[in-house]
C-alpha positions as CSV (number, residue, x, y, z in Angstrom):
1,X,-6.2,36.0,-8.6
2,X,-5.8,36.9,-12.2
3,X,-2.9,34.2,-12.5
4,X,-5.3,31.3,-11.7
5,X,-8.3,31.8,-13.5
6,X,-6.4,30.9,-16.6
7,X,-5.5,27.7,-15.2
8,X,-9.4,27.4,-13.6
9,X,-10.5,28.1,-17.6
10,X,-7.9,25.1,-18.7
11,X,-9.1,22.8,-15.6
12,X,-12.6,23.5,-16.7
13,X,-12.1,22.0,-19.9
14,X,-10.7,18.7,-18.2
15,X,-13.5,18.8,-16.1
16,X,-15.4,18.3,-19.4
17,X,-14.0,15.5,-20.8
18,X,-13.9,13.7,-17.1
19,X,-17.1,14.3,-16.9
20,X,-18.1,12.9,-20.1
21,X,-16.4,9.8,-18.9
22,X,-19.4,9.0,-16.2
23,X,-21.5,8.5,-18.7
24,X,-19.9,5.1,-19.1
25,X,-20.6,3.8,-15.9
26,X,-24.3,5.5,-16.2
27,X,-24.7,4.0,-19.1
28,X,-23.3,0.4,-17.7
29,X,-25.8,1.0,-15.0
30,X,-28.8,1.4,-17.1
31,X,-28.0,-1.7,-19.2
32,X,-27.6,-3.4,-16.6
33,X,-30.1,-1.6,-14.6
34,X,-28.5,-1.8,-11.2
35,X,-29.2,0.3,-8.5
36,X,-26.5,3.1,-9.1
37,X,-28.2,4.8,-12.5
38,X,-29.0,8.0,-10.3
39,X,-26.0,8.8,-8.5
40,X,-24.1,7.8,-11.9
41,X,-26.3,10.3,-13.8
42,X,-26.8,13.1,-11.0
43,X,-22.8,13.4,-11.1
44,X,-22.6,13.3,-14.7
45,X,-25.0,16.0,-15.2
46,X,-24.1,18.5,-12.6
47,X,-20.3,18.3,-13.6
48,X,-20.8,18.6,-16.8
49,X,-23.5,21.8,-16.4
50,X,-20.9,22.9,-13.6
51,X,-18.1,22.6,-15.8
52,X,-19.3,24.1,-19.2
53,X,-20.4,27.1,-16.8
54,X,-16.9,28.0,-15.5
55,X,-15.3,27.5,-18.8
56,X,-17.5,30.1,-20.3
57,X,-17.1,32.3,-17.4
58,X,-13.1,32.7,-18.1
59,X,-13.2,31.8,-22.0
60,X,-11.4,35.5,-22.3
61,X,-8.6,34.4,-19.5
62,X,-7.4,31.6,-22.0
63,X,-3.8,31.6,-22.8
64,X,-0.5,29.2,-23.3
65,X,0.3,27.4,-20.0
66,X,3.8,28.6,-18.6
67,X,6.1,26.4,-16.8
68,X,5.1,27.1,-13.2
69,X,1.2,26.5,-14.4
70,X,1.9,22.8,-15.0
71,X,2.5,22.3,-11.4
72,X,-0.6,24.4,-10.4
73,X,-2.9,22.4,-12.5
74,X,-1.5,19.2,-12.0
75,X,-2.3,19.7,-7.9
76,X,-5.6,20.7,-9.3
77,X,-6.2,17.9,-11.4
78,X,-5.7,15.0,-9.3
79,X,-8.3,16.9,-6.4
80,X,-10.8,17.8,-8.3
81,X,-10.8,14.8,-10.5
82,X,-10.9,12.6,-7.1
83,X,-14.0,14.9,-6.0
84,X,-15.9,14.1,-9.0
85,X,-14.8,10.2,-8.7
86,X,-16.0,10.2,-5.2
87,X,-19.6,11.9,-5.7
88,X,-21.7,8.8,-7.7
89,X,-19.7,6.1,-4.9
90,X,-21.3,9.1,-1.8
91,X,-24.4,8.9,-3.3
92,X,-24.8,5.6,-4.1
93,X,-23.4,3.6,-1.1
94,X,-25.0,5.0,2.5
95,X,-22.8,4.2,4.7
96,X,-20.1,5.4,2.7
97,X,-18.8,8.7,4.7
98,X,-17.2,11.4,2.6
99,X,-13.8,10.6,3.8
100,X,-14.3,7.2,2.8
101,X,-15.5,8.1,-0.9
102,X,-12.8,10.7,-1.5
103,X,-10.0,7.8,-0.2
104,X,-11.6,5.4,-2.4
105,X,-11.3,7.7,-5.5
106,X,-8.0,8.8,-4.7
107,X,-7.2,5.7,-4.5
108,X,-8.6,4.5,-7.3
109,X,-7.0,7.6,-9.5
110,X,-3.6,7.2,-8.1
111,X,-3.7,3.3,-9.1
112,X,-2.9,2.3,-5.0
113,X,-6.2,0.0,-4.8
114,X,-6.5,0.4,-1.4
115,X,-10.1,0.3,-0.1
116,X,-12.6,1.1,2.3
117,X,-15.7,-0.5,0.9
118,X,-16.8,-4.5,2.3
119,X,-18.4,-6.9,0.1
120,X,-17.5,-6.0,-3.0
121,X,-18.8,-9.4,-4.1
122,X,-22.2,-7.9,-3.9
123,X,-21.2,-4.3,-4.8
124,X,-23.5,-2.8,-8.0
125,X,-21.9,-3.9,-10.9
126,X,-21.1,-0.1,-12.5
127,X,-19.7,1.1,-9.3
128,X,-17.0,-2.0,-9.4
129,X,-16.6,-1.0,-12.8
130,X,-16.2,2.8,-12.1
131,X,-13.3,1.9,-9.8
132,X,-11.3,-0.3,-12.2
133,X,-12.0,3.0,-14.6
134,X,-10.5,5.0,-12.0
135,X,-7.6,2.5,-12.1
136,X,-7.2,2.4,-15.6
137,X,-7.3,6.1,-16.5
138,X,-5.0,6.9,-13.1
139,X,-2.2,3.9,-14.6
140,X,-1.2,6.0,-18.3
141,X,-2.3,9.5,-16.3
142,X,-5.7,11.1,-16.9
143,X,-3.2,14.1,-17.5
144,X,-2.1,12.4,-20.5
145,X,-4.8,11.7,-22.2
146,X,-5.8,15.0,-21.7
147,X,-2.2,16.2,-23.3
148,X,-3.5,14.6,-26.3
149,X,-7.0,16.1,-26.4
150,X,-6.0,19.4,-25.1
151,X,-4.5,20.7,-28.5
152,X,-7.9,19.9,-30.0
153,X,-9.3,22.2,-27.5
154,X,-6.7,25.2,-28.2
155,X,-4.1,24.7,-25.3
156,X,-1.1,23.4,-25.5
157,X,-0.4,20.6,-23.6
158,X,3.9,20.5,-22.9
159,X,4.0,21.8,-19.7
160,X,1.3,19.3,-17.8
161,X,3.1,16.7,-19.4
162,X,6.1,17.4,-17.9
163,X,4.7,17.9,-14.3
164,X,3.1,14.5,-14.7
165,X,5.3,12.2,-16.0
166,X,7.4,10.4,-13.3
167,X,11.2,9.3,-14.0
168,X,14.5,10.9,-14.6
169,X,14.5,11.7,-18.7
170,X,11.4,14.0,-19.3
171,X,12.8,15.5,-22.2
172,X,13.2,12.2,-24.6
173,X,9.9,11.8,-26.6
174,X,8.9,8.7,-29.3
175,X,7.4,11.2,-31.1
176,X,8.0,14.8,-31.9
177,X,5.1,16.5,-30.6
178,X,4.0,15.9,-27.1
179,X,0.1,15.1,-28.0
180,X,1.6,12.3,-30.5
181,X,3.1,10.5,-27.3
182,X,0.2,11.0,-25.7
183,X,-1.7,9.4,-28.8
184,X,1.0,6.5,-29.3
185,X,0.9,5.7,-25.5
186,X,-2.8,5.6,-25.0
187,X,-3.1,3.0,-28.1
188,X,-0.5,0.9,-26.7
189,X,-2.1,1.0,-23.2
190,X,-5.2,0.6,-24.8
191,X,-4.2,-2.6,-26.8
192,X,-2.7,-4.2,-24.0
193,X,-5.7,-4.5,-21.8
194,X,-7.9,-5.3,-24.7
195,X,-5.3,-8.5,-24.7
196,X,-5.4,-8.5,-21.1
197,X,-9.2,-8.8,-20.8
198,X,-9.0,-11.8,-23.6
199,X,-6.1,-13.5,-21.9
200,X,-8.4,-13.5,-18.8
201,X,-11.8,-14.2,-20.4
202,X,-9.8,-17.5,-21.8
203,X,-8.5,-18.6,-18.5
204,X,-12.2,-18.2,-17.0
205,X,-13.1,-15.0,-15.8
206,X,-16.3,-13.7,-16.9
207,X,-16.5,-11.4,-19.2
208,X,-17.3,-8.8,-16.4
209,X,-14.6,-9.6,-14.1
210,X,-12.0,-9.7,-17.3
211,X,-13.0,-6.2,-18.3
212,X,-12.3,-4.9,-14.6
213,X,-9.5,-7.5,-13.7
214,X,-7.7,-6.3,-17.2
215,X,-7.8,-2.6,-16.5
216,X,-6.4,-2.7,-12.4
217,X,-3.6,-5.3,-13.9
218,X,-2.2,-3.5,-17.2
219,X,-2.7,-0.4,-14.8
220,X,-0.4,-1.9,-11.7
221,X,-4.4,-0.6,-9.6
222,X,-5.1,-3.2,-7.5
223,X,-8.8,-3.1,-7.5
224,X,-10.9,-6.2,-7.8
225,X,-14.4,-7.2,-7.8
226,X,-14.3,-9.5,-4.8
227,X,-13.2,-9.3,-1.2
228,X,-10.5,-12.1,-1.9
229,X,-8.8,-10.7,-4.7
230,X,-7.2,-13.1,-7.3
231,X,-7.2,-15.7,-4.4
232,X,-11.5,-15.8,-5.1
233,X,-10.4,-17.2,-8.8
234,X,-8.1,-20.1,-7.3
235,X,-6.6,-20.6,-11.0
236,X,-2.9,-20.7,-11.7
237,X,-3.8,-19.6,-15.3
238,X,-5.1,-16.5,-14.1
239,X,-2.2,-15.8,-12.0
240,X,0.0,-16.2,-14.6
241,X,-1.3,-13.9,-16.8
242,X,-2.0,-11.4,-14.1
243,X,2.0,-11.7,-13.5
244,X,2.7,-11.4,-17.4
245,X,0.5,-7.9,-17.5
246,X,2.1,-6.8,-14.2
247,X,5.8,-7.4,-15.5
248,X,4.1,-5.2,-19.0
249,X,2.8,-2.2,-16.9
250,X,6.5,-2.1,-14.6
251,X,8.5,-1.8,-17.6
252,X,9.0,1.7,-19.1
253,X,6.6,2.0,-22.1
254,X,9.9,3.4,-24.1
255,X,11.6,-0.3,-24.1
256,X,8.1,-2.0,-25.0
257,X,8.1,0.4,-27.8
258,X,11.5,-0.2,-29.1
259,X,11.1,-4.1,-28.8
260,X,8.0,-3.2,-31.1
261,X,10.4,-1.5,-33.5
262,X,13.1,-3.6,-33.5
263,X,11.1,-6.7,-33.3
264,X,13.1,-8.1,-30.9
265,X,13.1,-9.3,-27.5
266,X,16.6,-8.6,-26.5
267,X,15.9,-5.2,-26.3
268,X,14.2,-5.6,-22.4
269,X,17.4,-7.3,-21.4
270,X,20.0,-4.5,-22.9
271,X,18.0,-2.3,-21.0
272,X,19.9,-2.0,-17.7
273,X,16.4,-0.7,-15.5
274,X,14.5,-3.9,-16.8
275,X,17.4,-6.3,-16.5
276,X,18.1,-5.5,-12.8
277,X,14.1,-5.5,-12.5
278,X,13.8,-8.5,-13.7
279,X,16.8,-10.3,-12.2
280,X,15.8,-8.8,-8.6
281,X,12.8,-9.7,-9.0
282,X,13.4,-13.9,-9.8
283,X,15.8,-13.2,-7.2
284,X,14.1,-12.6,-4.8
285,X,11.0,-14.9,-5.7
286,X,13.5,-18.3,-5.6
287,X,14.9,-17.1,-2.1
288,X,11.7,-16.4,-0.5
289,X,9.8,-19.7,-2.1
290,X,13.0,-21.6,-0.2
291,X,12.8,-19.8,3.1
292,X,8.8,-20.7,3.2
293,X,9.3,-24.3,2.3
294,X,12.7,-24.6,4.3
295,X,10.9,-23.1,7.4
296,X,7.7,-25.2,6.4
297,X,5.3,-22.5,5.9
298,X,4.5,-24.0,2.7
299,X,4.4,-28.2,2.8
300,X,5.7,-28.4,-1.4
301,X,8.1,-25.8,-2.8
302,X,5.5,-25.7,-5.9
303,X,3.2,-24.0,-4.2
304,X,5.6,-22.0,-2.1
305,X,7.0,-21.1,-5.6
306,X,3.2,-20.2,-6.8
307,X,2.4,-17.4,-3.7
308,X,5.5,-16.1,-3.2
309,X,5.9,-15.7,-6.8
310,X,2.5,-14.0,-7.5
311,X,2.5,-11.6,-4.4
312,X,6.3,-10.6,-5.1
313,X,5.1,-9.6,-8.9
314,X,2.2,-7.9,-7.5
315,X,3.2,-6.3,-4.4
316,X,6.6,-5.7,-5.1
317,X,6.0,-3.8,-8.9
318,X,3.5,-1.9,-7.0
319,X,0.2,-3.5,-7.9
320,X,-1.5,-4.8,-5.6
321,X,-3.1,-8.1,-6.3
322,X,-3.2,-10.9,-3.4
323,X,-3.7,-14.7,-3.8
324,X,-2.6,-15.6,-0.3
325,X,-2.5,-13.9,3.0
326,X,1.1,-12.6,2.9
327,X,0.1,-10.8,6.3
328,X,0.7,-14.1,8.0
329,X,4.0,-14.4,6.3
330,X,7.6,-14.5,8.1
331,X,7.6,-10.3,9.1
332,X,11.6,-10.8,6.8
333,X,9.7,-12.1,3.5
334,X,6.8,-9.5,4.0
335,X,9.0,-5.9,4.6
336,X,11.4,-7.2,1.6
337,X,7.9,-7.1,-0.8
338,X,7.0,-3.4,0.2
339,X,11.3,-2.7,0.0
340,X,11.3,-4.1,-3.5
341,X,7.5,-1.9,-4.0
342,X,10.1,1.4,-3.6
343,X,12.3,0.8,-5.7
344,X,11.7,-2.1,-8.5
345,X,9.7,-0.5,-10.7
346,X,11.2,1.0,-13.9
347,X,10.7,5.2,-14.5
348,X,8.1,5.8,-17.4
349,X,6.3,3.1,-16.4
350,X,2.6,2.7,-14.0
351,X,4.6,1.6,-11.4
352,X,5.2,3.5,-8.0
353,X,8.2,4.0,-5.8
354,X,11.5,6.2,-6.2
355,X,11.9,4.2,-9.8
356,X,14.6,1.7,-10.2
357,X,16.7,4.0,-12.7
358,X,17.6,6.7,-9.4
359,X,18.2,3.4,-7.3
360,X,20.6,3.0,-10.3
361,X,22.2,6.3,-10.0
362,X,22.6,6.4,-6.4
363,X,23.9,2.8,-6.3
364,X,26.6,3.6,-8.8
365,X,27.6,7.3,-7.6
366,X,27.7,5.6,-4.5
367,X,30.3,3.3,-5.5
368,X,31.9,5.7,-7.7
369,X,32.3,7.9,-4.5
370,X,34.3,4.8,-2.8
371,X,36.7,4.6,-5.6
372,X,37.5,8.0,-5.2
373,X,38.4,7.6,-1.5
374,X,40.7,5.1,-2.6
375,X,42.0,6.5,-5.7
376,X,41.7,10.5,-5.4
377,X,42.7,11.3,-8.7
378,X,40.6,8.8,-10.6
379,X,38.1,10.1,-13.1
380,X,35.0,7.5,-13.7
381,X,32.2,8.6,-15.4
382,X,28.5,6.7,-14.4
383,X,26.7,5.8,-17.1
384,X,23.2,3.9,-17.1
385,X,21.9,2.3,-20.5
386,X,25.4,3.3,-21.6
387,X,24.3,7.1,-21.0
388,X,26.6,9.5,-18.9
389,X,24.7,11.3,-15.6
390,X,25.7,14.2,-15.2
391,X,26.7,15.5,-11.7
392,X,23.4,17.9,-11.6
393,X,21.3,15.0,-12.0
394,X,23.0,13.1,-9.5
395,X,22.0,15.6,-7.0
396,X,18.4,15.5,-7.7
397,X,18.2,12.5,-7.6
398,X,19.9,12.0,-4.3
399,X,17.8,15.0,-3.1
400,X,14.6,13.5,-4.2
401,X,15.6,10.0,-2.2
402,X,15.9,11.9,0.7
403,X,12.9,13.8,0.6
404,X,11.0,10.7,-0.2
405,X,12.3,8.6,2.9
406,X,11.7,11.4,4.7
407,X,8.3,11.9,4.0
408,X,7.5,8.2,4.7
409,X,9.3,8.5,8.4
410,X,7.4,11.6,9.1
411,X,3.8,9.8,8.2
412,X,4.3,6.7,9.6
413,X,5.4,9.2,13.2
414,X,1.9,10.7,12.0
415,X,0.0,7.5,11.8
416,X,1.9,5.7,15.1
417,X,0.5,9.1,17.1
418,X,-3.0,8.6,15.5
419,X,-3.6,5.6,17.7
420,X,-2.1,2.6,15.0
421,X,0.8,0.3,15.6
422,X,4.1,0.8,14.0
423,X,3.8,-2.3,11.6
424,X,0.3,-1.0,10.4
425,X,1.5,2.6,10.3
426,X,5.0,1.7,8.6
427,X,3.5,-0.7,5.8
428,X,0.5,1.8,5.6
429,X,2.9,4.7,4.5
430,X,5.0,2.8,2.3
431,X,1.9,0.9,0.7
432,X,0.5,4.6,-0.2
433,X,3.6,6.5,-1.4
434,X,4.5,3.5,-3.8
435,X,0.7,2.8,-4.5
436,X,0.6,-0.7,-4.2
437,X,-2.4,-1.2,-2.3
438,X,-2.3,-3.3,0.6
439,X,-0.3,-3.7,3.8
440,X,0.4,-5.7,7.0
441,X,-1.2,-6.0,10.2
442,X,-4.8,-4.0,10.5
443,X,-4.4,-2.9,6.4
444,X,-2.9,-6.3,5.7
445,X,-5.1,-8.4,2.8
446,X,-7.7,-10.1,4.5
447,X,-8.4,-6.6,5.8
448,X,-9.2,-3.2,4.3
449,X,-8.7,0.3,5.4
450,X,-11.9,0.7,6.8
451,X,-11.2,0.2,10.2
452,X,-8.5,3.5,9.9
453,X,-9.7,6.6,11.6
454,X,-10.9,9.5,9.5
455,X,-7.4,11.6,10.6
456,X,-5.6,8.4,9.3
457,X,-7.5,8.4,6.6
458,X,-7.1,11.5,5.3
459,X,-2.7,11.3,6.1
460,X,-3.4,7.9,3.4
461,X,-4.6,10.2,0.7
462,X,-2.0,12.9,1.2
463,X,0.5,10.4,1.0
464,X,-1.2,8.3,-2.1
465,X,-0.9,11.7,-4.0
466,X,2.6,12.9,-3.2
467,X,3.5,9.5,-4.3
468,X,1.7,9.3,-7.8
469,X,3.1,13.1,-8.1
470,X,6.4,12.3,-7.3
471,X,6.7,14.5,-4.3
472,X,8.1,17.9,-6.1
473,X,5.2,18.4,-7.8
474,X,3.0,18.6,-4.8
475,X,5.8,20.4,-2.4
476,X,6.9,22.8,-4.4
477,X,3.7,24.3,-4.1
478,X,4.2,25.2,-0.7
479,X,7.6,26.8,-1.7
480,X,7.4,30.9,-1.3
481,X,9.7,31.9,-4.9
482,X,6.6,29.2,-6.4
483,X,4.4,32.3,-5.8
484,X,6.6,35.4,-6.4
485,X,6.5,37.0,-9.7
């Protein structure tokens, strides 16, 4: 019991600075005086009093977070976070169950922008805010940004970080303390949707709807403010730049950072992650905008080229964003999106999936493997961005495909046995675990998930979690050496 309370006193303090963070939408509600002021400042108030409380209870516990605590609090994090997201959208919206307010903040946290609410066109204007919040801080990590206000607070921040961060190379940093990345990535995030929002706002958003818009696309979220997505805006302009802030938030943040440096552009395409992204990707988009026209889905190739462009950027970099009913889409065109969702989008970025860098590995220790068959005593080394793998990492990342295809068969088995049909359960799963948002079928984009069970439900958020945690960091939980001395 004595080994948690330090990590309780440490969560406290995040539970702080969250809740300090409703005050935005309270105050947004109280400008704008919509109907959602209470619930807004009900939540903020109790968290914070609740908060301040337990961190003064087990102020004596504090001490330096080991290893093994990152994990811990990480797991912690993400739940209790969600349960303070969900309180204000419980309160507020009565026929929201509690199974449908804690999906809708995890979902909103874990940047999958699936939703259970209707008529969002008419929704109160702080609550659609709060979600493209929940979005926003949920792209860069709300465990980052605490990383670079925890040392302010007297904990040290290296360990989180670590458990957080998705991709293969943890240990490489832009800056030489861990708070500093934290510090250099939120300005850059920040920046971007501050562009995004303008960009938007130009093309003929409102100002409302470029705020929100900008924070679910620089965040790869998914949200929007109306029931018909980006198709409700109807403008190629807006696509376009939705697309441009999609590609922004797939690439890692390290190769936007060194194109900064080097002032150069060529830097994205030496990159080998962002060139095969980006070649896949165009790829793909030219074949599937000829099979629609060729099969006459669409009656011009320009506007085959337009949807099947837009929903490949969206759906397949893990966003979310719809401008057309892919649901109704040849089934071959639609599985190849949520195929691309596992495994196009680069590590280090907000994207979801297994990351395109261990489809990299396993592709080329894959082929390496054949060459050996045929040459036994051949020695090939892999290399990716002209860096050598070494065999350990190899197997981790092999181990960590397996685990992660096996976790989306075992769900959708779940799902198919909780009464839905295997497209629904299939697209369901995989839409979750990469957190891109919408499906096929029942969950496809002119639905939602609200017509899911609560027991489906609840598999969705279990799911949306393991994937924004990257699997280990949730599992390893459940391992018995986690919890021996």
């Amino acid at each position: 019991m004595y080994k948690v309370i330090p990590i309780i006193h440490i969560l406290s303090k995040l539970g702080i600075l969250f809740s300090v963070l409703l005050l935005i939408p309270t105050l947004i509600s109280y400008l704008l005086a919509d109907s959602a002021f209470e619930a807004f400042a009900r939540t903020a108030l109790v968290t914070i009093f609740g908060s301040c409380t337990v961190w003064l209870l087990t102020k004596r516990f504090q001490r330096e977070l080991r290893p093994r605590d990152g994990f811990t609090l990480v797991m912690l994090l993400w739940l209790s976070f969600a349960v303070i997201a969900a309180m204000p959208l419980y309160l507020h919206l009565p026929n929201l169950t509690v199974t449908d307010a804690f999906f809708e903040a995890m979902s909103g946290l874990t940047t999958t922008g699936a939703t259970v609410i209707d008529n969002l066109d008419t929704l109160s204007p702080s609550v659609n805010f709060w979600r493209h919040m929940l979005n926003w801080l949920g792209g860069m990590g709300i465990i980052v940004l605490a990383v670079a206000i925890l040392p302010m607070l007297g904990v040290g921040g290296t360990q989180l970080f670590k458990a957080e961060i998705p991709g293969l190379d943890k240990e490489s940093k832009m800056a030489p303390r861990i708070s500093q990345v934290a510090k250099k990535l939120w300005a850059a995030y920040s920046l971007t949707t501050i562009a995004a929002c303008l960009s938007l706002h130009w093309a003929g958003m409102s100002w409302f709807d470029s705020v929100c818009h900008a924070m679910s696309a620089v965040s790869l979220g998914g949200f929007s403010t109306h029931d018909g997505s980006i198709a409700y805006f109807n403008s190629q302009a807006v696509e376009w730049i939705i697309v441009l802030f999609t590609l922004f938030g797939a690439i890692n943040f390290a190769s936007h950072f060194a194109a900064v440096s080097n002032r150069s552009l060529k830097v994205y395409w030496q990159d080998e992650e962002c060139r095969v992204l980006l070649l896949v990707l165009l790829g793909s988009i030219a074949a599937a905008a000829v099979y629609l026209w060729y099969t006459g889905f669409y009656p011009s190739f320009s506007d085959a080229l337009r949807f099947t462009g837009f929903n490949l950027v969206s759906v397949g970099l893990a966003s979310g964003f719809t401008n057309a009913d892919f649901a109704q889409w040849p089934l071959l065109v639609s599985l190849w999106m949520f195929f691309l969702a596992n495994v196009l989008a680069s590590s280090g970025s907000m994207g979801g999936g297994i990351k395109n860098v261990r489809a990299l590995v396993l592709f080329k220790f894959s082929l390496r493997e054949m060459m050996i068959l045929l040459h036994p005593r051949a020695v090939r080394t892999v290399k990716v961005n002209n860096r050598s793998i070494p065999e350990r990492m190899a197997l981790t990342v092999m181990s960590f495909i397996f685990i992660y295809f096996m976790v989306v068969v075992l769900f959708s088995f779940l799902m198919m046995a909780s009464g839905l049909d295997f497209i629904s359960a299939f697209t369901a799963v995989t839409a979750c675990i990469t957190n891109a948002g919408p499906g096929l079928s029942e969950i496809g984009p002119s639905n939602n998930y609200s017509e899911l069970n609560e027991i489906q439900k609840w598999l969705c958020v279990m799911v949306m979690l393991l994937g924004r945690l990257e699997i280990f960091t949730v599992l390893i939980l459940f391992t018995p050496a986690y919890w021996r001395k």
